[in-house]
N, C-alpha and C positions, 0 to 999 in steps of 0.2 A: 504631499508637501504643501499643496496649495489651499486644499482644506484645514490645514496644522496654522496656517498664517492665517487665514478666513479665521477661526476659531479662535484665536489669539487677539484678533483684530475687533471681533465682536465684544470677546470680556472686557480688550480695555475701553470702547463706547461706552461700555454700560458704566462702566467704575468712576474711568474718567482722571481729572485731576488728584491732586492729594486731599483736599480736603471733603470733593463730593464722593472720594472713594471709602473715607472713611464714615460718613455721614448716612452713606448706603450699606455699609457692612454692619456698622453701628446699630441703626434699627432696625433691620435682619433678626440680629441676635438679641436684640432688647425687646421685641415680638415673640422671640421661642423663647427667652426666658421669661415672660410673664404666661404665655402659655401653659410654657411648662412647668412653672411655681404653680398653676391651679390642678394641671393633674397631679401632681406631688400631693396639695394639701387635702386633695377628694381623696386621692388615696391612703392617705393617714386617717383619716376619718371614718372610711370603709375599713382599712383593716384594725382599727380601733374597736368600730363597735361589733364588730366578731367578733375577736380576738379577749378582751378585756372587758367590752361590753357583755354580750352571751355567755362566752364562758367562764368570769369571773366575777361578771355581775358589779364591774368598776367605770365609775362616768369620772375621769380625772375632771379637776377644774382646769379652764381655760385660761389665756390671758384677759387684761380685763377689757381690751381691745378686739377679742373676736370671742365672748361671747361670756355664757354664765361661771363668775369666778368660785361659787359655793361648793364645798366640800361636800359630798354625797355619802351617806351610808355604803359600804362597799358588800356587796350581796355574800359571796365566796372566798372568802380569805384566803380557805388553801389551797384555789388554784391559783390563784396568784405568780406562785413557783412555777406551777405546772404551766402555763398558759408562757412564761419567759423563759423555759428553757425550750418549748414548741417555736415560738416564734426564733430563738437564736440558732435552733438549729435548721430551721427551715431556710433561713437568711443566709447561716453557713452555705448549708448544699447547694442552694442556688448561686451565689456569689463562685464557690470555688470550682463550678461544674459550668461556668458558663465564662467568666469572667475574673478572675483571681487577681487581676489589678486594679479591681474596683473595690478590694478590703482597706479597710480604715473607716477614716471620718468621713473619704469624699476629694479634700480637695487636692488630697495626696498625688491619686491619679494623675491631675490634672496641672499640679505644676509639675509633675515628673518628666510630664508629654513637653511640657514649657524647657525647659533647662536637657532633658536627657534625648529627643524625639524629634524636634522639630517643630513643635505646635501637631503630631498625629495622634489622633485618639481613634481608639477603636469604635466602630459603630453601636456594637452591642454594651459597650458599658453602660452610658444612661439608662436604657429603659433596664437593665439589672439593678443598677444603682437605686432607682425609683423603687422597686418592687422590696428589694430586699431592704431597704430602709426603713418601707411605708410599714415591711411586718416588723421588722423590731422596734421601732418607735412604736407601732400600734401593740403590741405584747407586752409592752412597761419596758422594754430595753434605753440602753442611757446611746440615744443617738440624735443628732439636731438635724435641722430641714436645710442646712445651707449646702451639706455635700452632693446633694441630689441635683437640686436646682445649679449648682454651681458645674456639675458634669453633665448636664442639658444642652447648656448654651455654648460651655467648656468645648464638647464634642460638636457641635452644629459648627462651631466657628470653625474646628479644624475641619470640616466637611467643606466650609464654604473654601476653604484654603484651595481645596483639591477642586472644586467647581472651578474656579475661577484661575488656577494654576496659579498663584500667589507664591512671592519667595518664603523661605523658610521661618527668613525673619518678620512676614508680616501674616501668617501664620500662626507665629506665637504669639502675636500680638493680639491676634482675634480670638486664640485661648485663654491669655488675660483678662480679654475682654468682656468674654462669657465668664468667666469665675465671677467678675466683679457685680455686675446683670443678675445671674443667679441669686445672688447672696441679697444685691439693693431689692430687687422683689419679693423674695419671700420674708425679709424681715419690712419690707416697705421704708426701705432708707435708702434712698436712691443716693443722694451725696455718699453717703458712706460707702454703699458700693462702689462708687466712681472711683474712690481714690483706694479705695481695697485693689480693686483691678492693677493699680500704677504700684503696692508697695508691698502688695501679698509675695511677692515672687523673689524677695529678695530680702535677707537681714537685715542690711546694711546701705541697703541701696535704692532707686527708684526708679521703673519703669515710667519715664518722661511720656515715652512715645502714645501710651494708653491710653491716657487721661479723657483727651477730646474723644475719642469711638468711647471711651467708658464713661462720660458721660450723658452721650448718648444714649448708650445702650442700656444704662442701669435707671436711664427717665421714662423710657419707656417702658422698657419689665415693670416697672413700680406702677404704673399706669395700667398697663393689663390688669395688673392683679388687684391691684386695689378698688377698679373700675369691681371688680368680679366678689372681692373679698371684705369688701368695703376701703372706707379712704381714716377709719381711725388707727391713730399707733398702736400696734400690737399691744406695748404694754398700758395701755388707755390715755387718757390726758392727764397730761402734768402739766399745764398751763400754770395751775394755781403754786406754782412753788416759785420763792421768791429767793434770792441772793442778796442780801443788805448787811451782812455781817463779816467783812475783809476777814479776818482770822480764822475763821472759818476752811480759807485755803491751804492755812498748818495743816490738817486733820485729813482734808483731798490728798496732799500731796502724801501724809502716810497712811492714807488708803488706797492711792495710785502705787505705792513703793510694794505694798504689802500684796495687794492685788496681782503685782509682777510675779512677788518671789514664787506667791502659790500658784501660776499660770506656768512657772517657769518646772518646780516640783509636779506639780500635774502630768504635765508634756512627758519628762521623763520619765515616770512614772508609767505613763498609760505606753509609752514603745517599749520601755524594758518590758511590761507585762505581757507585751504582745511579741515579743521575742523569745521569752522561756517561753510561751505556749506552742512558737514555729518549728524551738528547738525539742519537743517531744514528739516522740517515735510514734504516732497515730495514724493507723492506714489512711487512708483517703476514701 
């Protein structure tokens, strides 16, 4: 009993008040998310140039932010097929033999753990998540770098929950936390992260509590990695664009309206697809 109080008595020193608790949790998780936004994009890279590089003789172009944007002659055309059903099926077996609630986009997981869980993530999702991601993005699969990076930091923060025996609800906080970290890293938008962390979790609503740990934590992911990946905007500079034309915002607003609908048809789209494929009888 007296070691259970000692050990209780040590985490709260270390954490402290509220706001040097969060400021320590905060770049924790904004250190494993730039971390681990670099092995994420090594690993895209490596299973890129196997995968679509060797065997189908495919150099995608880049953004114009990390590196050469020019379209390349593509060596092998019809492995192509063959090289993306290799990678989807290898991402399957792995994903469903090791980890099954790490299928989806990524951040599915992760508020699930948020809203259904507690803020608990399983240990072994991230580094699955990484692996199986890095091959189907690297095969030509239609997958983004935010679910990876975002179940990194996602899982670390519910790890630190359990280190430090954290309530439930600060817990989920540190999973938000990590979502937002993840994502402000690997796209190198650290703001944007900050406030994804506070509004991803909810339709209609806003995770208040977040904001300060996510902004924290998504200024430092964005600092690892860009220290690492360089400090330009993925999609390169757009300095030179100018705004002098008010009317102009008719046209925003119905490309903001229009933008929705087809985000909105998308979304459905890709769970109902992925739902007649659950509901087919295929062994395992």
């Amino acid at each position: 009993m007296l070691s259970q109080l000692q050990a209780v008595d040590w985490r709260q020193r270390i954490l402290g008040p509220y706001l040097q608790k969060w400021v320590i949790l905060g770049a924790l998780i904004g250190a494993v998310a730039g971390f681990g936004a670099i092995v994420f994009f090594e690993a895209i890279e490596i299973a890129g140039d196997l995968l679509l590089g060797e065997l189908a003789g495919v150099h995608p172009p880049l953004p114009a932010g990390e590196g050469d944007t020019l379209v390349t002659e593509i060596g092998r055309r019809w492995m192509i097929p063959v090289v993306l059903v290799i990678g989807g099926l290898l991402s399957g077996i792995i994903v469903y033999t090791f980890a099954p609630e790490a299928e989806g986009h990524g951040t599915d997981a992760a508020i699930d753990a948020f809203h259904e869980r507690g803020g608990r993530i399983r240990r072994l999702i991230p580094p699955v998540k990484i692996i199986a991601s890095a091959i189907t993005i690297g095969s030509g699969g239609s997958a983004g770098r935010e679910g990876p990076t975002a179940q990194i930091a996602a899982g670390f923060g519910s790890w630190l929950g359990d280190v430090f025996r954290l309530t439930p609800e600060d817990r989920r906080i540190l999973v938000a936390v990590g979502i937002g970290a993840g994502v402000g890293a690997i796209f190198k938008a650290p703001l944007g992260g900050a406030i994804l962390a506070a509004e991803i979790l909810y339709i209609r609503d806003f995770e208040v509590s977040a904001l300060i740990p996510g902004f924290i934590a998504s200024v430092i992911g964005y600092s690892i990695f860009a220290a690492y990946a360089g400090w330009a905007p993925v999609f390169g500079d757009i300095s030179d664009l100018e705004f002098n034309q008010p009317e102009e915002l008719v046209w925003y607003a119905v490309l903001g309206v229009a933008a929705g609908l087809v985000g909105i048809a998308y979304t459905r789209g890709f769970y109902a697809t992925r739902d007649a494929f659950k509901r087919l009888k295929i062994p395992p």
